[in-house]
C-alpha positions, 0 to 999 in steps of 0.5 A, a space after each residue: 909568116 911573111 912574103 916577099 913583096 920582091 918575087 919575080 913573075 914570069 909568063 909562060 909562053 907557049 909555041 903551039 896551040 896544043 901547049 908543046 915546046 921542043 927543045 935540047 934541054 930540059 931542066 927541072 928546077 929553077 933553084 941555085 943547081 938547075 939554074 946554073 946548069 942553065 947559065 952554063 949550057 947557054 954561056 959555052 953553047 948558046 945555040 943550045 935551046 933549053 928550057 927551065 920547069 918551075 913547080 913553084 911561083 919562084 925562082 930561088 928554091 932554098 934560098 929566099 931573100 924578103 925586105 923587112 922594116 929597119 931603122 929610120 923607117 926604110 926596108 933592107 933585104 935579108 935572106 929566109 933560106 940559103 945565108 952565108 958563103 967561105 972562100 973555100 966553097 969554091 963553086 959558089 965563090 967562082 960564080 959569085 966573082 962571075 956575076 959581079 956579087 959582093 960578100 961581106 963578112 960575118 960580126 965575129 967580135 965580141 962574147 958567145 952565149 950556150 946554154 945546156 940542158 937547163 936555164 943556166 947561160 954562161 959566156 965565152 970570148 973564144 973558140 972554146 965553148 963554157 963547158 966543164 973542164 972533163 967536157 971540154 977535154 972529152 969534145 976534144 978528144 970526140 973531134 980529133 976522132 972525127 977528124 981521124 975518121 974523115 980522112 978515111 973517106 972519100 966522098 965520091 966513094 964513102 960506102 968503101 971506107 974501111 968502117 962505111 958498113 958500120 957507119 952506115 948501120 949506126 945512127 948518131 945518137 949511138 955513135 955519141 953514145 960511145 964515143 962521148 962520156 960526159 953529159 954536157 958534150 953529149 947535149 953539146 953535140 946534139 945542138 951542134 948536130 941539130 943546127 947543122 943538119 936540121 933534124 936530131 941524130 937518132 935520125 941520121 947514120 954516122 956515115 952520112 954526116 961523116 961524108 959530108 964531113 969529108 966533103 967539107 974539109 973536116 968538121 971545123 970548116 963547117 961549123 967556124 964563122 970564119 973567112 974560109 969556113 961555111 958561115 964567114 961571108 954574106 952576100 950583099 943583097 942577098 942571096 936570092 938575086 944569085 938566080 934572079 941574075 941567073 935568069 936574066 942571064 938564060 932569059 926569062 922567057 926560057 924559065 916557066 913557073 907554076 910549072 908542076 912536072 908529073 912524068 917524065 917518059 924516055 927512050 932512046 931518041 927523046 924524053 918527054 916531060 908532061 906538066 900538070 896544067 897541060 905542058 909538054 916539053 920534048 927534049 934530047 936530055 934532061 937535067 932533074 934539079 929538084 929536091 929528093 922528095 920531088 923526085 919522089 913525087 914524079 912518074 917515070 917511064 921507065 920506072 927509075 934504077 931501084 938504087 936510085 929509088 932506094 936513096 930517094 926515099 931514104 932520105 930525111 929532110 929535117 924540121 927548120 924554121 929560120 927566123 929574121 928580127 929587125 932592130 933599130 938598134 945593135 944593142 946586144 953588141 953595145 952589151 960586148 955580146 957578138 949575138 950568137 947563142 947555142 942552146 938546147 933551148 931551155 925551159 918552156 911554159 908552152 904545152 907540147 914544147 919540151 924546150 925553148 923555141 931557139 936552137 942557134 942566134 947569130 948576128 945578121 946586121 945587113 951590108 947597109 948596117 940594118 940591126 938584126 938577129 938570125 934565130 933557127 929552131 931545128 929538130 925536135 924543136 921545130 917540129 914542135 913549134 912548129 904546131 904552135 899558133 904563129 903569135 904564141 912562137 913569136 911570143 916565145 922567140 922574142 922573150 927567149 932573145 929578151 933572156 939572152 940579150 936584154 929587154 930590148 928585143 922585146 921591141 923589134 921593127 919587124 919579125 919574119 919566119 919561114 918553115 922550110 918542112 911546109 914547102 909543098 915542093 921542097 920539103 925542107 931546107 936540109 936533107 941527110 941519109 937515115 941507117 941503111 942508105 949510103 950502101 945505095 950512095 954511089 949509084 943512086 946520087 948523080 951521074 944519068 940514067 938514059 937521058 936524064 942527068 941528076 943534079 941538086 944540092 944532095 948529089 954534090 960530093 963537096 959542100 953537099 948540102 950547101 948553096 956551093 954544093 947546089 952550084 956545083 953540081 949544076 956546073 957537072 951536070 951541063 958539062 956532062 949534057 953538053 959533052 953528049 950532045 956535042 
């Protein structure tokens, strides 16, 4: 719905006449992975040339950071895409302290709002959700299976887990269906499911969420708001400056927008990546960053492992539309509340909309002390929304925040909204395995194949999925390139 006035252009210089470059590296993708890849070719050998290949008009990829109105009439940056950081997302903090970038904590003080199922919004002050006793001893006893079950998988490996076949062949929706009884932490759980994973658990295999799981350290640290979970800490200024700063580190002049790639072609002396205005690049290894349904999008000669093949396609990204209100004013914490709301969305008067038009609310107060609130609508609901005329979800989003925390945020200063599923190049903001893929996970995720090295958020084994994991496997995939060219 709104762009950001701050989007770094970049020239595309050529070295001959015919639109050809050659050089050690090529990367594809200026996101958080393949950029890092660049910054650690360039820091441990920079006598390596590289060059960086953008399909899109930014660099950033999942992450985009917008200025929008505050108070007093100036504007701050918030983050549309990629949001919070933990101290035990190693990767991403390592480079973090790196690059001289400062993080601050996420508001945690005050009273969380749920509403299940209907339009009833009840409140709780602690880590326990307002549900009914029997749901919340049946939650308990649900999580300490999960936390039994994780520690069964090795995420290098998951398939080999004593229950990865079974896991691979059931979905979630199954998996809560036997697992849980009550009906209030079912729908508790397909919330959760939905604010973490973008998409509704018919749509994803147990094992799939299970190794993220395992990945992350358990299901907690993924979900607490926490110094050391997944969203306890924010990046000042936001989290797109992280590639900006990249850039500047590689230089501009090596990273090529509005550079659409459409083969690749190798053999045993070079690959050779063709873009669709014309460019050329030849290079002797190449690091694909790109989003699995990029990949897809893209001939290769040879044609790709089917293995390979087989985990790209089966890959969903899920509906996500990430929302940023401005205010002038906190008013929901002058109300005690912290400014987060879990819910399955509540009634709707909006034809072809089931529910409400919020998943989850959260607080997203810049470093400045710039009022806002953070709202995502995911799964079903974005899917549906989705299709519905921008002022007509606007309209929707601000009288289910006026439900939740007063008549106030009805009057924002500003509104912006990003749907992740309507990036031509993306395809959304999150991604995970369906029934039937993780048996192609360990030889269709990461390694290379001829002189092609596969990077990207989805290939981590840790923080998969995740700004951590997009860095780390940039880091893997210049070490390996590095070691072979060396």
């Amino acid at each position: 719905m709104c762009d950001s006035d701050d989007v770094m252009e970049i020239s595309v210089p050529m070295d001959t006449d015919n639109c050809e470059r050659y050089v050690d590296v090529i990367i594809v993708g200026a996101g958080l992975s393949g950029l890092t890849a660049a910054y650690h070719i360039n820091k441990t050998d920079p006598g390596t040339s590289l060059c960086v290949l953008e399909a899109n008009d930014r660099v950033g990829g999942r992450t985009l950071t917008v200025p929008l109105k505050t108070k007093n009439g100036t504007t701050d940056d918030f983050d549309l895409g990629g949001h919070w950081v933990g101290r035990s997302q190693t990767a991403i903090m390592e480079l973090l302290d790196e690059l001289g970038l400062e993080t601050y904590t996420q508001r945690i003080d005050g009273t969380y709002l749920l509403q299940i199922g209907g339009d009833k919004i009840t409140s709780y002050s602690s880590d326990t959700p307002s549900l009914p006793f029997l749901s919340l001893l049946d939650l308990k006893m649900f999580n300490n299976k999960i936390e039994k079950f994780r520690k069964t998988i090795d995420p290098a490996h998951p398939y080999e887990c004593p229950n990865g076949e079974e896991w691979d062949k059931t979905s979630l929706e199954t998996f809560l269906n036997q697992h849980l009884w009550t009906k209030a932490a079912k729908e508790y759980m397909r919330v959760i499911i939905r604010a973490l994973s973008s998409m509704e658990p018919s749509q994803q295999s147990v094992l799939s969420l299970m190794a993220s799981i395992a990945g992350s350290g358990g299901l907690e640290p993924m979900l607490e708001v926490t110094e050391d979970s997944a969203q306890g800490l924010k990046v000042k200024g936001g989290t797109q400056q992280i590639s900006k700063i990249l850039v500047d580190k590689v230089g501009s002049d090596r990273v090529l927008l509005n550079q659409l790639v459409e083969r690749i072609v190798q053999n045993d002396n070079k690959v050779i990546v063709s873009c669709r205005n014309g460019l050329k690049v030849t290079g002797r290894r190449l690091i694909l960053a790109t989003p699995p349904a990029a990949v897809d999008k893209i001939t290769f000669e040879p044609t790709l492992p089917v293995e390979r093949r087989e985990i790209n396609k089966r890959y969903n990204f899920g509906d996500y539309i990430k929302t940023i209100v401005t205010y002038g004013e906190d008013f929901w914490t002058k109300k005690g509340l912290v400014g987060e709301v879990e819910t399955s969305g509540g009634p709707s008067d909006v034809p072809g909309c089931d529910n409400g038009p919020i998943t989850v609310t959260m607080d997203a107060m810049s470093h400045t002390g710039s009022p806002a609130l953070v709202i995502f609508t995911a799964g079903k609901q974005a899917r549906q929304w989705g299709q519905q005329q921008v002022d007509v979800r606007r309209n929707a989003v601000l009288q289910s925040l006026s439900t939740y925390f007063g008549k106030e945020a009805l009057s924002p200063l500003d509104y912006c909204e990003k749907d992740w599923s309507k990036e031509e190049y993306i395809g959304g903001a999150l991604a995970s395995l369906g029934t039937g893929a993780m048996q192609y996970f360990e030889e269709g995720i990461g390694g290379n194949f001829m002189r092609v090295h596969f990077a990207g958020r989805e290939t981590a084994v840790e923080w998969d999925g995740n700004m951590c994991g997009a860095v780390e496997t940039g880091k893997r995939t210049a070490l390996e390139v590095l070691e072979v060219l060396q």
